[in-house]
PQR file of N, CA, C, O and H, with PARSE charges and radii, in Angstrom:
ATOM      1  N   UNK A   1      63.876  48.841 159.489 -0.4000 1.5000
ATOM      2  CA  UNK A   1      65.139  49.122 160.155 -0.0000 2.0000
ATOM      3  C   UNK A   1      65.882  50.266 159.461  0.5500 1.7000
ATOM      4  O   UNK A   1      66.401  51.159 160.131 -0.5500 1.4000
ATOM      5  N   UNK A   2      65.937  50.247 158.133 -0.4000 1.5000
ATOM      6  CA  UNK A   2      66.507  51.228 157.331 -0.0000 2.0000
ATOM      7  C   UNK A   2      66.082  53.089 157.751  0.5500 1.7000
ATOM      8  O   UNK A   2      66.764  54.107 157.630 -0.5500 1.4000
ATOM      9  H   UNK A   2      65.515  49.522 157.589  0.4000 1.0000
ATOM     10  N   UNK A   3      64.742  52.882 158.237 -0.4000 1.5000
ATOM     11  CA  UNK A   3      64.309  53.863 158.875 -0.0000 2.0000
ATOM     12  C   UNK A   3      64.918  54.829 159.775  0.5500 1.7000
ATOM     13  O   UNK A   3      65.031  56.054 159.773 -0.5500 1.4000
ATOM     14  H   UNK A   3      64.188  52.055 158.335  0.4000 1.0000
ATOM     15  N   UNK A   4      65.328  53.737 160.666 -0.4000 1.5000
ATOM     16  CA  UNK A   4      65.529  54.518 161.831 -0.0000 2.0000
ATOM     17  C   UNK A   4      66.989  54.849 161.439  0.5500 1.7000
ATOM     18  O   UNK A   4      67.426  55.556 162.346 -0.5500 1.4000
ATOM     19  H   UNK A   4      65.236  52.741 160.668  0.4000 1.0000
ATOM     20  N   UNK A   5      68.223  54.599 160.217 -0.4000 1.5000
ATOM     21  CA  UNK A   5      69.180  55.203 160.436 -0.0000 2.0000
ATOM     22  C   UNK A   5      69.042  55.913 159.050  0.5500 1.7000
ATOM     23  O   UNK A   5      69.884  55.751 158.167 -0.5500 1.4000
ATOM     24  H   UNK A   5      67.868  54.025 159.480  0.4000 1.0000
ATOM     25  N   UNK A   6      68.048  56.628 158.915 -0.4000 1.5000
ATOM     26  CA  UNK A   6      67.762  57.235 157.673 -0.0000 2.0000
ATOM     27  C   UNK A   6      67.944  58.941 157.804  0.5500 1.7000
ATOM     28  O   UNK A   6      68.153  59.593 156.781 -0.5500 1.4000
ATOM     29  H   UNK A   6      67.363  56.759 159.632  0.4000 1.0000
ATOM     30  N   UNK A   7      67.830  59.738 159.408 -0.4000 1.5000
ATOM     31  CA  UNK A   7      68.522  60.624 159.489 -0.0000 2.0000
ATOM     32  C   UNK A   7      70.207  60.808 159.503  0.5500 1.7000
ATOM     33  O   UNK A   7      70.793  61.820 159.120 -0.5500 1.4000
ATOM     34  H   UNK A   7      67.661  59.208 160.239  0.4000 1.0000
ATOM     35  N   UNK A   8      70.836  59.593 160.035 -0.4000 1.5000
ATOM     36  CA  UNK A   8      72.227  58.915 159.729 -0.0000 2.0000
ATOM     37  C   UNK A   8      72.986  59.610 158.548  0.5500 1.7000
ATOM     38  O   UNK A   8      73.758  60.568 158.505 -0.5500 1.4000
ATOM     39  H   UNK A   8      70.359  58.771 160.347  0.4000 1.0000
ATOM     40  N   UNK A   9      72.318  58.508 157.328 -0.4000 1.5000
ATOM     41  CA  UNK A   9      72.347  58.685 156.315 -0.0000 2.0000
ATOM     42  C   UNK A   9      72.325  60.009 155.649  0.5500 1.7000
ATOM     43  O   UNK A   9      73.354  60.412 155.107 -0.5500 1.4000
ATOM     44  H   UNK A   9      71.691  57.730 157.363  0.4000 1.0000
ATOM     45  N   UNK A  10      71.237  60.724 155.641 -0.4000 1.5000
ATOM     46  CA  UNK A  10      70.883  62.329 155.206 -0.0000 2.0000
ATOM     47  C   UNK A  10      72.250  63.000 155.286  0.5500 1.7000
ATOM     48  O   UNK A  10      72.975  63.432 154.390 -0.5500 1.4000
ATOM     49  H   UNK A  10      70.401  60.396 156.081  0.4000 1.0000
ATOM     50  N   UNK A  11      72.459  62.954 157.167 -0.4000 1.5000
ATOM     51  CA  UNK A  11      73.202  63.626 157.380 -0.0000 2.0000
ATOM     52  C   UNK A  11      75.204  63.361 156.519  0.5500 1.7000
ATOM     53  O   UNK A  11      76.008  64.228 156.175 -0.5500 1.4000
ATOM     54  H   UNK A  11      71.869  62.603 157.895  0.4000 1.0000
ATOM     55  N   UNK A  12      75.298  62.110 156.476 -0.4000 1.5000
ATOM     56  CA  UNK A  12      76.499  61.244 156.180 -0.0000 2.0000
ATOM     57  C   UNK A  12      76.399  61.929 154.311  0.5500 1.7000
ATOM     58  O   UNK A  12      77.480  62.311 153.862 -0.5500 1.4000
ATOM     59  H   UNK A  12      74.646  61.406 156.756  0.4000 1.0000
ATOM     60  N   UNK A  13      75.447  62.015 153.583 -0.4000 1.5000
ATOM     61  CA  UNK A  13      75.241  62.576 152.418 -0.0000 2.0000
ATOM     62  C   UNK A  13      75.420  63.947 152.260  0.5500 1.7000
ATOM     63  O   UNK A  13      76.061  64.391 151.307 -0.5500 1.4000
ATOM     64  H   UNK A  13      74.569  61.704 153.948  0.4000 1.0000
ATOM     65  N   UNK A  14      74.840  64.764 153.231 -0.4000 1.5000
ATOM     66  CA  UNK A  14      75.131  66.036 153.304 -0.0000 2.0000
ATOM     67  C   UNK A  14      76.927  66.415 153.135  0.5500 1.7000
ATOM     68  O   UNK A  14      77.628  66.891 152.242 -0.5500 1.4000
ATOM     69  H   UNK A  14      74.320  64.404 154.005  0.4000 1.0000
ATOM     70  N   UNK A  15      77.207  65.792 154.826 -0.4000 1.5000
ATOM     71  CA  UNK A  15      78.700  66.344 154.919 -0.0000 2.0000
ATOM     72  C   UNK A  15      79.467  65.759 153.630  0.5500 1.7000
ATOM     73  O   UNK A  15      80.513  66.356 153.372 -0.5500 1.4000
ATOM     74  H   UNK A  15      76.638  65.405 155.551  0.4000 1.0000
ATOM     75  N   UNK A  16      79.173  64.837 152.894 -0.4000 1.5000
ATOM     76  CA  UNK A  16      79.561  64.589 151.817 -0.0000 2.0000
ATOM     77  C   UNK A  16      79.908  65.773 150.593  0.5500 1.7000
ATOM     78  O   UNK A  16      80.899  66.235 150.028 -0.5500 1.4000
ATOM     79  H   UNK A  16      78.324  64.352 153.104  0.4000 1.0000
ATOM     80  N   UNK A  17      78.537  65.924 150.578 -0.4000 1.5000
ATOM     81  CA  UNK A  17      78.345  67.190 149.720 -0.0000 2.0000
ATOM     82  C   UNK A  17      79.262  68.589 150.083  0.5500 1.7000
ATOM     83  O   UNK A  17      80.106  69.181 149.410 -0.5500 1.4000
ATOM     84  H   UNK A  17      77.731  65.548 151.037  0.4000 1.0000
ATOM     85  N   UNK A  18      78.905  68.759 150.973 -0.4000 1.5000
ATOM     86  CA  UNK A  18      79.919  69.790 151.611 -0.0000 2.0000
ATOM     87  C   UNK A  18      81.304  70.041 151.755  0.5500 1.7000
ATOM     88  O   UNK A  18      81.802  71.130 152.039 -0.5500 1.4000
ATOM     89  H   UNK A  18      78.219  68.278 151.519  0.4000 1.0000
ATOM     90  N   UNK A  19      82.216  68.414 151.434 -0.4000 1.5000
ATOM     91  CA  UNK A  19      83.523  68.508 151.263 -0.0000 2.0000
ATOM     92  C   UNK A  19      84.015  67.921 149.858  0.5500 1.7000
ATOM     93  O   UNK A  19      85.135  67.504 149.563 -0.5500 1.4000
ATOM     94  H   UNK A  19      81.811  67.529 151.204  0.4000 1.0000
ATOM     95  N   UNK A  20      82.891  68.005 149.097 -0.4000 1.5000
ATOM     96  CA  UNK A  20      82.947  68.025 147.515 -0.0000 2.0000
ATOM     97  C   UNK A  20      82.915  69.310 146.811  0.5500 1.7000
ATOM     98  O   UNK A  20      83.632  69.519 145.832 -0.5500 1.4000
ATOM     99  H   UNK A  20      81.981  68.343 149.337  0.4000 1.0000
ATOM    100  N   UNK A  21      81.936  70.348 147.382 -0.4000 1.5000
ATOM    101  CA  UNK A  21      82.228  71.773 147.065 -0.0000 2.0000
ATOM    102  C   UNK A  21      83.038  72.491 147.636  0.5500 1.7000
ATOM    103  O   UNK A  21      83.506  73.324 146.860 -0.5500 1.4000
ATOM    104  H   UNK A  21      81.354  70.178 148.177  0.4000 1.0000
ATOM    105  N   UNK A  22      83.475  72.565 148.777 -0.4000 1.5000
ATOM    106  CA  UNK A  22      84.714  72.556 149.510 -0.0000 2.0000
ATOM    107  C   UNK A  22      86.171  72.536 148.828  0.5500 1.7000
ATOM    108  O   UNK A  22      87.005  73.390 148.528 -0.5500 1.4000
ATOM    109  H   UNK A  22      83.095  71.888 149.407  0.4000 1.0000
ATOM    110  N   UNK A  23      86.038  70.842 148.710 -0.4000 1.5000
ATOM    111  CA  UNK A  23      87.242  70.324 147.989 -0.0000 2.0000
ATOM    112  C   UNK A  23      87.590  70.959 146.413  0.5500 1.7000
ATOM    113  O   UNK A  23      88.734  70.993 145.961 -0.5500 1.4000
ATOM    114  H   UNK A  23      85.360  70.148 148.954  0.4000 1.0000
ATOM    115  N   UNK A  24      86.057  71.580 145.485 -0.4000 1.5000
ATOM    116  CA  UNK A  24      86.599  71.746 144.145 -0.0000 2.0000
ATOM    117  C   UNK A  24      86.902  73.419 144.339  0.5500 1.7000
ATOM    118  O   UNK A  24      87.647  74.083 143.619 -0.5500 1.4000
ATOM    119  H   UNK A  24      85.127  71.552 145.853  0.4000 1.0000
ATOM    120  N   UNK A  25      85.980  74.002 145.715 -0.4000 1.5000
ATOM    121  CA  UNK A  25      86.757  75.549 145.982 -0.0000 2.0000
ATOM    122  C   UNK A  25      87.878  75.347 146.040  0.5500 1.7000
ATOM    123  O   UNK A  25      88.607  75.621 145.086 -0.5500 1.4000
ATOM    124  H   UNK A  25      85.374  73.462 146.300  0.4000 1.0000
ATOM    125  N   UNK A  26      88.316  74.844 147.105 -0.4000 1.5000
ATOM    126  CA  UNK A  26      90.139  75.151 147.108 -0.0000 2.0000
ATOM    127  C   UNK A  26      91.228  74.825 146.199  0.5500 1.7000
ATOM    128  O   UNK A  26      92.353  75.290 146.015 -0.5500 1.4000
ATOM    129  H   UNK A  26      87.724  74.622 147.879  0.4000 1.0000
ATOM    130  N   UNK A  27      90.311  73.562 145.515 -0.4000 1.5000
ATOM    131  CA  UNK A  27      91.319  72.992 144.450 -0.0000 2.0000
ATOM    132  C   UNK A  27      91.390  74.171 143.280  0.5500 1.7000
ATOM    133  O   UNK A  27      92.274  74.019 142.437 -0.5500 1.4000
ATOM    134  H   UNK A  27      89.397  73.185 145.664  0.4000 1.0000
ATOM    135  N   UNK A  28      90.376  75.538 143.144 -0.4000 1.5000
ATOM    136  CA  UNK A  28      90.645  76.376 141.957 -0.0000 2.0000
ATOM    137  C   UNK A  28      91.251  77.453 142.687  0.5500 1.7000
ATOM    138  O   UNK A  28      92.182  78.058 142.155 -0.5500 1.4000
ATOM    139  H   UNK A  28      89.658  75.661 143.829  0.4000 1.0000
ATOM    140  N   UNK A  29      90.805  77.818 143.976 -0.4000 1.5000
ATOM    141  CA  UNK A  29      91.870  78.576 144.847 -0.0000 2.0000
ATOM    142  C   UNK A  29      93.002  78.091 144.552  0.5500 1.7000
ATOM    143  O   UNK A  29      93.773  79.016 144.297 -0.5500 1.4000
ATOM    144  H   UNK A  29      90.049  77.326 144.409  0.4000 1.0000
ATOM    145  N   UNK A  30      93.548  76.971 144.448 -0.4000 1.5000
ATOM    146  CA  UNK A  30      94.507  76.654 145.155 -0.0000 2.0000
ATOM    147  C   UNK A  30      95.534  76.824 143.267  0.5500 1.7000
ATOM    148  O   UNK A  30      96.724  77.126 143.179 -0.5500 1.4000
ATOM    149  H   UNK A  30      92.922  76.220 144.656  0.4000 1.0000
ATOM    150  N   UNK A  31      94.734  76.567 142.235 -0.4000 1.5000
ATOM    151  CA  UNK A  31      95.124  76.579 141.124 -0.0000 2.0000
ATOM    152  C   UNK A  31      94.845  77.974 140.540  0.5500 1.7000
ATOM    153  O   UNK A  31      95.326  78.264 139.445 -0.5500 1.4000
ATOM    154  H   UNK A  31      93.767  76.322 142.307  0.4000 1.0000
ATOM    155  N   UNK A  32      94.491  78.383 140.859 -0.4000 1.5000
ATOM    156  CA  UNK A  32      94.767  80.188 140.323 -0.0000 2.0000
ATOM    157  C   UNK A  32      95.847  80.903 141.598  0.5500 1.7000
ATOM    158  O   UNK A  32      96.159  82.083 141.433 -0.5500 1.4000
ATOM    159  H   UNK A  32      94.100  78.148 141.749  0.4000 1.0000
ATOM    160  N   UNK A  33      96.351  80.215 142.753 -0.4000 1.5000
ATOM    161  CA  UNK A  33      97.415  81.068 143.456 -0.0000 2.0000
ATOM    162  C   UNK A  33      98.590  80.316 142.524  0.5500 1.7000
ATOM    163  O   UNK A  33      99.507  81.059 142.173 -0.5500 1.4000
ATOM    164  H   UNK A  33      96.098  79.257 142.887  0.4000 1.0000
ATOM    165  N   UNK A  34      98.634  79.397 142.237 -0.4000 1.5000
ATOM    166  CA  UNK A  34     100.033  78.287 141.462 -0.0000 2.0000
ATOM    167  C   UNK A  34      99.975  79.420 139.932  0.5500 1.7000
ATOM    168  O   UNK A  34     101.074  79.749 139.485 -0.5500 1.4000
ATOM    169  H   UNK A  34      97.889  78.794 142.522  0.4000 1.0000
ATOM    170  N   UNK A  35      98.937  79.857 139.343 -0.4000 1.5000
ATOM    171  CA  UNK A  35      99.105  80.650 138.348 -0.0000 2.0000
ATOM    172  C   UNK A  35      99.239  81.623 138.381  0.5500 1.7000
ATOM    173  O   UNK A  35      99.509  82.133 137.293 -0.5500 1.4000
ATOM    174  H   UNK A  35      98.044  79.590 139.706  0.4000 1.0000
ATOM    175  N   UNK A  36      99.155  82.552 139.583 -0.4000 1.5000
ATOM    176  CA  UNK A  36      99.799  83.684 139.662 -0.0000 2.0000
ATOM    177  C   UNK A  36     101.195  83.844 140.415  0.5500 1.7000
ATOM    178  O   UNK A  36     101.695  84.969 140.436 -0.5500 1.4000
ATOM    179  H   UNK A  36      98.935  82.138 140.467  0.4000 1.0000
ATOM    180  N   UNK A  37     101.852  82.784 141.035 -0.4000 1.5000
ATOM    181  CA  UNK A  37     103.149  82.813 141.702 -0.0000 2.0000
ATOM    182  C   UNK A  37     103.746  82.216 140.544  0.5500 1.7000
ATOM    183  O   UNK A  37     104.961  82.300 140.726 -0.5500 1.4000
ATOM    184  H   UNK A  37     101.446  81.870 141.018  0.4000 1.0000
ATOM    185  N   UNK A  38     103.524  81.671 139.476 -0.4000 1.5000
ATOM    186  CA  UNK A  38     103.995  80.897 138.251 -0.0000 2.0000
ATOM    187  C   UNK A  38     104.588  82.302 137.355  0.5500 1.7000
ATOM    188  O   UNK A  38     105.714  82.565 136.933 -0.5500 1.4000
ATOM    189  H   UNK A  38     102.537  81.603 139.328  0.4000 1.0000
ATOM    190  N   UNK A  39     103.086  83.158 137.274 -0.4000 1.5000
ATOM    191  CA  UNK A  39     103.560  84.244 136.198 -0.0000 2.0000
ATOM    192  C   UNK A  39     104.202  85.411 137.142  0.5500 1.7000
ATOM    193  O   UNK A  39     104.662  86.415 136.599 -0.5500 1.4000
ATOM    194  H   UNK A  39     102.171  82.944 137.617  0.4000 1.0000
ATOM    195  N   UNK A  40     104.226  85.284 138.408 -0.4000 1.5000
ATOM    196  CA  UNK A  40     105.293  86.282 139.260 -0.0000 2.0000
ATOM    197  C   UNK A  40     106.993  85.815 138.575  0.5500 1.7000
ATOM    198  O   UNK A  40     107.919  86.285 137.913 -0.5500 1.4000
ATOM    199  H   UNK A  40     103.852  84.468 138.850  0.4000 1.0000
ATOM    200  N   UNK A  41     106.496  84.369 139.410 -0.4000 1.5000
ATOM    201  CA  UNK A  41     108.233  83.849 138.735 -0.0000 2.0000
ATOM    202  C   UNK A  41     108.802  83.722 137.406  0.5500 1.7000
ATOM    203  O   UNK A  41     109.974  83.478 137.119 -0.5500 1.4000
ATOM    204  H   UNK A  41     105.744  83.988 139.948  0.4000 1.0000
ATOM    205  N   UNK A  42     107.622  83.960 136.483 -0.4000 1.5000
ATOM    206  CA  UNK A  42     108.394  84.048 135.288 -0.0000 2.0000
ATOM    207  C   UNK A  42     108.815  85.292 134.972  0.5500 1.7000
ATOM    208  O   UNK A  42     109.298  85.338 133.840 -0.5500 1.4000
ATOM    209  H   UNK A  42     106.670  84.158 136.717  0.4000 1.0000
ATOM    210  N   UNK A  43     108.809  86.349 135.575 -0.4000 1.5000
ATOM    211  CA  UNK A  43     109.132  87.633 135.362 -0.0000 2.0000
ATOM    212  C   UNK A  43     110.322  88.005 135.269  0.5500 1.7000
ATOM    213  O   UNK A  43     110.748  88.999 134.682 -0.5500 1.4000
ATOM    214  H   UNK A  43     108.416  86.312 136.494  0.4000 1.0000
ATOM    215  N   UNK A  44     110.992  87.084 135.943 -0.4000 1.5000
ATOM    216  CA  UNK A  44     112.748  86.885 135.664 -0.0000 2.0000
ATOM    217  C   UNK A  44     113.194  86.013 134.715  0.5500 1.7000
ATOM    218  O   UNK A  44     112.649  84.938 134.463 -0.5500 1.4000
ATOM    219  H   UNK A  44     110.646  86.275 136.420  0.4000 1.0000
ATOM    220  N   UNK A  45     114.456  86.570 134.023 -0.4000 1.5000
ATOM    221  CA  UNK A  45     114.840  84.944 132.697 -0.0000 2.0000
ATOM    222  C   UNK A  45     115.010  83.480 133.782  0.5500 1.7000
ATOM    223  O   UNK A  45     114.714  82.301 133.587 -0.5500 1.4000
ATOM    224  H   UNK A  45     114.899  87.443 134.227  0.4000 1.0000
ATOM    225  N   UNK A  46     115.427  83.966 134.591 -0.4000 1.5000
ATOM    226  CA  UNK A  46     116.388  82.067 135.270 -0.0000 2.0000
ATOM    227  C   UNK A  46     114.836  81.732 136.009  0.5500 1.7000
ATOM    228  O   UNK A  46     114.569  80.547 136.206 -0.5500 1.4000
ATOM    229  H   UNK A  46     115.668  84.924 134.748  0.4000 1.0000
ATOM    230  N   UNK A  47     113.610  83.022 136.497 -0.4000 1.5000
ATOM    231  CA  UNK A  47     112.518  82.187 137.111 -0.0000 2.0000
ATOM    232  C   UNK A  47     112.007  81.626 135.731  0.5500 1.7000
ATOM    233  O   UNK A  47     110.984  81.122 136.194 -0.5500 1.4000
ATOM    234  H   UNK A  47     113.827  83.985 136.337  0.4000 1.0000
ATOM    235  N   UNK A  48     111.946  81.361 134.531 -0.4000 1.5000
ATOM    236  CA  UNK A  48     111.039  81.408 133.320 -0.0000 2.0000
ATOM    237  C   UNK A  48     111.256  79.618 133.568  0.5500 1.7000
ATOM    238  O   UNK A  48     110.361  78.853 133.210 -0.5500 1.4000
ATOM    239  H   UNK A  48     112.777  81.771 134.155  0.4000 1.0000
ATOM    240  N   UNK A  49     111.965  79.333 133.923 -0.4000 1.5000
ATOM    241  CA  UNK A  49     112.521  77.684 134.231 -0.0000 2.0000
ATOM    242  C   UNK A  49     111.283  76.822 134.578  0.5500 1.7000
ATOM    243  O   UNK A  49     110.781  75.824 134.061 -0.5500 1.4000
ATOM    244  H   UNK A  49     112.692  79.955 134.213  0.4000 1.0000
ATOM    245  N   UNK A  50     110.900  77.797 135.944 -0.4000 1.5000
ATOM    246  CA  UNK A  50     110.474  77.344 136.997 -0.0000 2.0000
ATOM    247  C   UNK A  50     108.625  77.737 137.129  0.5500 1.7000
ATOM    248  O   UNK A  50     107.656  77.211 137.677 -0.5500 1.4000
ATOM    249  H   UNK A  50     111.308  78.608 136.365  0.4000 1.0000
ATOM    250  N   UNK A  51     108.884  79.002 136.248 -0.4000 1.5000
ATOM    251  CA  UNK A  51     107.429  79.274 136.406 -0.0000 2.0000
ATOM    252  C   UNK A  51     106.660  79.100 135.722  0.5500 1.7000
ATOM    253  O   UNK A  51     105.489  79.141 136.100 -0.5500 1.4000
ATOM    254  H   UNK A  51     109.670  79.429 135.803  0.4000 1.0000
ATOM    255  N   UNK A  52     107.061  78.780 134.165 -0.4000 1.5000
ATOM    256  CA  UNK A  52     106.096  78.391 133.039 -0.0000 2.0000
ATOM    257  C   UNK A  52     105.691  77.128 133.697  0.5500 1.7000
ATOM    258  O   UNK A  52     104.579  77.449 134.117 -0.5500 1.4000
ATOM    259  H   UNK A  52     108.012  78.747 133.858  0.4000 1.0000
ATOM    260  N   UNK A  53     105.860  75.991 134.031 -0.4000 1.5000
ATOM    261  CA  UNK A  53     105.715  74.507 134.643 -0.0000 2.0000
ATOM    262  C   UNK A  53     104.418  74.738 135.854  0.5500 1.7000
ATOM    263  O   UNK A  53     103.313  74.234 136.054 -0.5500 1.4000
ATOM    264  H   UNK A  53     106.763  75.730 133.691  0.4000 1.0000
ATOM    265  N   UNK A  54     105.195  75.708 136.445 -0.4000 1.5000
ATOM    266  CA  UNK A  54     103.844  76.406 137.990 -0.0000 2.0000
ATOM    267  C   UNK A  54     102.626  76.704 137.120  0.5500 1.7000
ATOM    268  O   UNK A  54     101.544  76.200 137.422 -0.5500 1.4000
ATOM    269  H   UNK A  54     106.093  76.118 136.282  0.4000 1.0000
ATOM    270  N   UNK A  55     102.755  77.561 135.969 -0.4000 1.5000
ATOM    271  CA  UNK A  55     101.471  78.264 135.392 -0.0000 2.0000
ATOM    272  C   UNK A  55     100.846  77.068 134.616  0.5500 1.7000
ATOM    273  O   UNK A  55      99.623  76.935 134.573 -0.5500 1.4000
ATOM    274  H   UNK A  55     103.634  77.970 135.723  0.4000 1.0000
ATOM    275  N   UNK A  56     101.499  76.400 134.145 -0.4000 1.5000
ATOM    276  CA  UNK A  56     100.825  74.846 133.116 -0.0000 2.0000
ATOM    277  C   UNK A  56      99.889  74.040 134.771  0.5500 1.7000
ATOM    278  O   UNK A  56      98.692  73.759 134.815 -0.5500 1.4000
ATOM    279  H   UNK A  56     102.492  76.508 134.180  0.4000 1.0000
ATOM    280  N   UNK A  57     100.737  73.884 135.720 -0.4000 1.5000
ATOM    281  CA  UNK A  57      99.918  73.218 136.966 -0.0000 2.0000
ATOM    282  C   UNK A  57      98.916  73.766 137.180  0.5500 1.7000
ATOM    283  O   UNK A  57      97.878  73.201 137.526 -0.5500 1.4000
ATOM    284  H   UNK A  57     101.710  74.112 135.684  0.4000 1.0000
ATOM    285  N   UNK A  58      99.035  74.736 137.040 -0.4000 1.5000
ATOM    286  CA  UNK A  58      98.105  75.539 137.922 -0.0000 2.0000
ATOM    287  C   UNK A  58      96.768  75.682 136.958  0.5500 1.7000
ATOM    288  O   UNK A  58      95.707  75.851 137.558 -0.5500 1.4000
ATOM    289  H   UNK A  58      99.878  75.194 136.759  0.4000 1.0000
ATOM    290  N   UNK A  59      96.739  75.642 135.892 -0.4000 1.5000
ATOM    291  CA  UNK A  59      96.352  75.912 134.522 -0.0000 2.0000
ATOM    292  C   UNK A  59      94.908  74.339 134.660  0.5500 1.7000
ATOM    293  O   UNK A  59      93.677  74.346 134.662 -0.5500 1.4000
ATOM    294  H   UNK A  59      97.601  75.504 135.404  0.4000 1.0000
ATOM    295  N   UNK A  60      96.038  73.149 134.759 -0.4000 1.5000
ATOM    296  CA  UNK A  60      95.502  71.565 134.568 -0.0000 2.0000
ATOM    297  C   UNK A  60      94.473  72.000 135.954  0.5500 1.7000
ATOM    298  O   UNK A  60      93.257  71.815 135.987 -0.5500 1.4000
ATOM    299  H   UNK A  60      97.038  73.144 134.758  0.4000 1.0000
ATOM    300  N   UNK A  61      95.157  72.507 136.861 -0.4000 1.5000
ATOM    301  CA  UNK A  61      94.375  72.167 138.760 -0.0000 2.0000
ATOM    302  C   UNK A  61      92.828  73.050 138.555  0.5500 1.7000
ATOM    303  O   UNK A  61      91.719  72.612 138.861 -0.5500 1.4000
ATOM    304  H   UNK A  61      96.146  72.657 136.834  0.4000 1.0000
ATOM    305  N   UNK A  62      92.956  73.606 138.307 -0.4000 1.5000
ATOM    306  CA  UNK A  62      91.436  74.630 137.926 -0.0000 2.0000
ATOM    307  C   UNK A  62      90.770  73.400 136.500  0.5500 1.7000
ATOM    308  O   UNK A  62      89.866  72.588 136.696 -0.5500 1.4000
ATOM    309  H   UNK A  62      93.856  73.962 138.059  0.4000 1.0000
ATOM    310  N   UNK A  63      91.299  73.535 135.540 -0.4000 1.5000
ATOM    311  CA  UNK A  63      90.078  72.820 134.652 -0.0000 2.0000
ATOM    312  C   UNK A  63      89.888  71.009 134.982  0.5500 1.7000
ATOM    313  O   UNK A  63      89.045  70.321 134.406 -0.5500 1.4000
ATOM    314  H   UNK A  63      92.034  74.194 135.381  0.4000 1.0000
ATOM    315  N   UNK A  64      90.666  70.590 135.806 -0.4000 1.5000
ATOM    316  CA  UNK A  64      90.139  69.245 136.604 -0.0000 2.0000
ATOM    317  C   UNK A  64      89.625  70.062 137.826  0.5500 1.7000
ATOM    318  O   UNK A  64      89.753  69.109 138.595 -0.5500 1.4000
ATOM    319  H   UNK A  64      91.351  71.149 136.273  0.4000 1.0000
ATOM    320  N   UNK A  65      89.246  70.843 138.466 -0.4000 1.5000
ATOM    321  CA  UNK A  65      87.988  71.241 139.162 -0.0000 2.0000
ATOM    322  C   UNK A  65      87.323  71.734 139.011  0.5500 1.7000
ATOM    323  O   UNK A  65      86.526  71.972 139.919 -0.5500 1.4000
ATOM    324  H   UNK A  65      89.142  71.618 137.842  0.4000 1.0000
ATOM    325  N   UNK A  66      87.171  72.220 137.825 -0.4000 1.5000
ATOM    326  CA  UNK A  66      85.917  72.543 137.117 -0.0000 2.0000
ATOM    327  C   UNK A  66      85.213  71.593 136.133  0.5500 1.7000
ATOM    328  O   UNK A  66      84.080  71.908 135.769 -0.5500 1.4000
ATOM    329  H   UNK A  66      87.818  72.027 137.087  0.4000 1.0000
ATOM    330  N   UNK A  67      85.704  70.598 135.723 -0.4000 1.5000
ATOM    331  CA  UNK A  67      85.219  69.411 135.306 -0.0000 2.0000
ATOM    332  C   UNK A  67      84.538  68.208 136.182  0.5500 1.7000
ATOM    333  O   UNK A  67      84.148  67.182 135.624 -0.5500 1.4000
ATOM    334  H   UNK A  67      86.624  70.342 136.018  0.4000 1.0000
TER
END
């Protein structure tokens, strides 16, 4: 029986795969744009508040998707 839903499966593993590399692309996309709008905003004294915190996020979001 396992057989016959064994293309099922393949396929259910695949798309898996696919929104695991997916998911760790965007998550370093998504953590190198937080580190460069971080060090935009720190370019001002009153953004330095706001953007050192963006660049530390952004910093953690890339090496938990690359781990």
């Amino acid at each position: 029986m396992r057989i016959l839903f064994l293309p099922l499966i393949i396929l259910g593993k695949l798309a898996g795969l696919i929104i695991k590399l997916t998911g760790r692309l965007l998550g370093i996309i998504l953590g190198g744009t937080l580190v460069m709008v971080g060090m935009f905003i720190t370019m001002t004294i009153i953004g330095a508040f706001i953007g050192v915190p963006l660049v530390i996020l952004g910093i953690i979001v890339i090496i938990k998707c690359l781990s």
